[in-house]
BALOBA-1460 file (C-alpha; in Angstrom, 3 decimals):
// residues 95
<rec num="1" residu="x" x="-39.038" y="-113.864" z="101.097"/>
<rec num="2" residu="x" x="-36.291" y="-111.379" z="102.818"/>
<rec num="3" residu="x" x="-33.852" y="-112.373" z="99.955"/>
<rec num="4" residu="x" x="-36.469" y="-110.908" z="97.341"/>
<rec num="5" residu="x" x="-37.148" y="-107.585" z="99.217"/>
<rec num="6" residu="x" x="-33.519" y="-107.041" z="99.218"/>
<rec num="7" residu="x" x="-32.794" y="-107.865" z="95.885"/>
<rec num="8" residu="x" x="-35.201" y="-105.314" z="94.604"/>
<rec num="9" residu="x" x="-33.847" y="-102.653" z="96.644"/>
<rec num="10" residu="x" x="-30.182" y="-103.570" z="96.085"/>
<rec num="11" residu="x" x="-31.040" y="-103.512" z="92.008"/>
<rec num="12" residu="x" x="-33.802" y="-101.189" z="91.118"/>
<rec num="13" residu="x" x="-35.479" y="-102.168" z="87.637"/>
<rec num="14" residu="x" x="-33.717" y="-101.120" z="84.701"/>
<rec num="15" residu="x" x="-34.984" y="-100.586" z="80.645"/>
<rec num="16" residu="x" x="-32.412" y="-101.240" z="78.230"/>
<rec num="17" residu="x" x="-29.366" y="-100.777" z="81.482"/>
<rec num="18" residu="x" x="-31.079" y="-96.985" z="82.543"/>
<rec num="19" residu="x" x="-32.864" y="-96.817" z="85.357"/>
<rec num="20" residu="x" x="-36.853" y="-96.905" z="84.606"/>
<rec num="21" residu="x" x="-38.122" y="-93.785" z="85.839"/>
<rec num="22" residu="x" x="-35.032" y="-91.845" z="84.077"/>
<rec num="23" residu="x" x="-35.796" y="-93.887" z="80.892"/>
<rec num="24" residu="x" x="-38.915" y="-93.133" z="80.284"/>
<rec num="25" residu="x" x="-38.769" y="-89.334" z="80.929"/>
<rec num="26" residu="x" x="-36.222" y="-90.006" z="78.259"/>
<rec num="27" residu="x" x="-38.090" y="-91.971" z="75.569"/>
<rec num="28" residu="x" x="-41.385" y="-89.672" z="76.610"/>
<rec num="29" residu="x" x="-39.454" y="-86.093" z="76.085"/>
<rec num="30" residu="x" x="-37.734" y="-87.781" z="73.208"/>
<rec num="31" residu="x" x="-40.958" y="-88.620" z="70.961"/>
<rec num="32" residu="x" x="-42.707" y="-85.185" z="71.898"/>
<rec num="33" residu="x" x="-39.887" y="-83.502" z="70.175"/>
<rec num="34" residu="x" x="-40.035" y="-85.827" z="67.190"/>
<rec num="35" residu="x" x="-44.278" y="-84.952" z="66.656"/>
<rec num="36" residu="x" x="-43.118" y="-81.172" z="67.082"/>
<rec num="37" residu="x" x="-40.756" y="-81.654" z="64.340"/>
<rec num="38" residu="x" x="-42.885" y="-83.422" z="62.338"/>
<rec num="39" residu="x" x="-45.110" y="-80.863" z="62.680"/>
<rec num="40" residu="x" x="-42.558" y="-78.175" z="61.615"/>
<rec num="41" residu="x" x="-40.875" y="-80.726" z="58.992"/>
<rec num="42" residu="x" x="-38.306" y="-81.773" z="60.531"/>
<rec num="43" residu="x" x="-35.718" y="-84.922" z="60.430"/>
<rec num="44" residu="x" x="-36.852" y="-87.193" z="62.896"/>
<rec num="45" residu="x" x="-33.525" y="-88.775" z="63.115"/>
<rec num="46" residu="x" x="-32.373" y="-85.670" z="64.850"/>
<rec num="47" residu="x" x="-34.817" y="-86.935" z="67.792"/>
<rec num="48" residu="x" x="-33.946" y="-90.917" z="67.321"/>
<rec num="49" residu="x" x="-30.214" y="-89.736" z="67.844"/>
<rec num="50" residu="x" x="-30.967" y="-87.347" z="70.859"/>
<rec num="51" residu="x" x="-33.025" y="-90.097" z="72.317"/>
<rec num="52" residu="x" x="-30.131" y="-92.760" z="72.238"/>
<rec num="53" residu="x" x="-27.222" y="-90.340" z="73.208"/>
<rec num="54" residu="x" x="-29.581" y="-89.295" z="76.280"/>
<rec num="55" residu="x" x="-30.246" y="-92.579" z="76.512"/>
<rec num="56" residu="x" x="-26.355" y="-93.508" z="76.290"/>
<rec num="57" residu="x" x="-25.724" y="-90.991" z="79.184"/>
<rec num="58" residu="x" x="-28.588" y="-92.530" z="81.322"/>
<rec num="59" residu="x" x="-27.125" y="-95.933" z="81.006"/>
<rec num="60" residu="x" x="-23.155" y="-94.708" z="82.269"/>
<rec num="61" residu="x" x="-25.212" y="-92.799" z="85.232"/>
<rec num="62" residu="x" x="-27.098" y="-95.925" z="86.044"/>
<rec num="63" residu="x" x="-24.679" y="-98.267" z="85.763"/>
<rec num="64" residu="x" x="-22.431" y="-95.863" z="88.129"/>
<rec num="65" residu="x" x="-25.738" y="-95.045" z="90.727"/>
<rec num="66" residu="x" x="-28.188" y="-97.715" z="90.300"/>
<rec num="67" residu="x" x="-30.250" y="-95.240" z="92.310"/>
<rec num="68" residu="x" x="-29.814" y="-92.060" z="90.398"/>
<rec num="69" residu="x" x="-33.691" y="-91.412" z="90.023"/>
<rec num="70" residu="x" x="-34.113" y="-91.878" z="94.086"/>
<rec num="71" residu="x" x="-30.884" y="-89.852" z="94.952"/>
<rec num="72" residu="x" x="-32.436" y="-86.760" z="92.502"/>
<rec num="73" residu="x" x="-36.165" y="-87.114" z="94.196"/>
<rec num="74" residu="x" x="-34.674" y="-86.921" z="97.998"/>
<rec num="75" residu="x" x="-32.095" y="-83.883" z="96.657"/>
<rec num="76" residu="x" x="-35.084" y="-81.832" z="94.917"/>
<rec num="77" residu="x" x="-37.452" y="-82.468" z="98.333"/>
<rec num="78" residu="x" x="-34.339" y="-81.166" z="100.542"/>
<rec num="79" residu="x" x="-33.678" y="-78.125" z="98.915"/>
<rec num="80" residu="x" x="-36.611" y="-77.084" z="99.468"/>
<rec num="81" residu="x" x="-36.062" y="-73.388" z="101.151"/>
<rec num="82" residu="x" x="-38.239" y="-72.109" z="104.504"/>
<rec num="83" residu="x" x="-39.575" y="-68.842" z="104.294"/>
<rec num="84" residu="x" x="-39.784" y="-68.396" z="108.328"/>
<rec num="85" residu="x" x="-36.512" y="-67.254" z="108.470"/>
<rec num="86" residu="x" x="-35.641" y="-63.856" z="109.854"/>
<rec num="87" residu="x" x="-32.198" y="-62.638" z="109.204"/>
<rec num="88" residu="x" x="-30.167" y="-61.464" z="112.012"/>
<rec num="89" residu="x" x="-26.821" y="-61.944" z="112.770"/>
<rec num="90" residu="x" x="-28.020" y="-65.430" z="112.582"/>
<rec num="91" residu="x" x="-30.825" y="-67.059" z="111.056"/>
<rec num="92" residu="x" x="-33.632" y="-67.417" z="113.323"/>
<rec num="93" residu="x" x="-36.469" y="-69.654" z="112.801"/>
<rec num="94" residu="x" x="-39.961" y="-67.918" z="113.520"/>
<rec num="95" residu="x" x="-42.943" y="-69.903" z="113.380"/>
């Protein structure tokens, strides 16, 4: 049972070598843009070969961080910036 929770955590799921998460924003960005362009007459190959470059990149980026999606998720809550500072010579936090 500890061997399984580990594994999971050491490999996080993948679709087609990209991390999930990443992949589908991919594949889900990727076919909006093809029904705009079929709405405005467009190729849809132009989308097909966005989607696998994107896809391409995903898979070098996952293969080099298997937890790219996680690493991006903690980063974006972080940076989060507090508006109870007061500047002085330092900053001061005022609750």
């Amino acid at each position: 049972m500890p061997q399984r929770v580990m594994r999971s955590i050491a490999s996080p799921a993948q679709m087609f070598w990209a991390p999930v998460e990443l992949a589908l924003m991919n594949f889900l960005i990727a076919g909006t843009f093809m029904i705009f362009g079929f709405a405005f007459e467009l190729n849809p190959l132009l989308s097909l070969g966005v989607l696998v470059i994107n896809h391409l990149i995903l898979a070098v980026v996952g293969s080099r961080e298997p937890h790219a999606y996680r690493i991006l998720m903690c980063w974006s809550k972080a940076n989060i910036k507090t508006k109870n500072i007061v500047p002085c010579k330092r900053n001061k936090f005022v609750p």
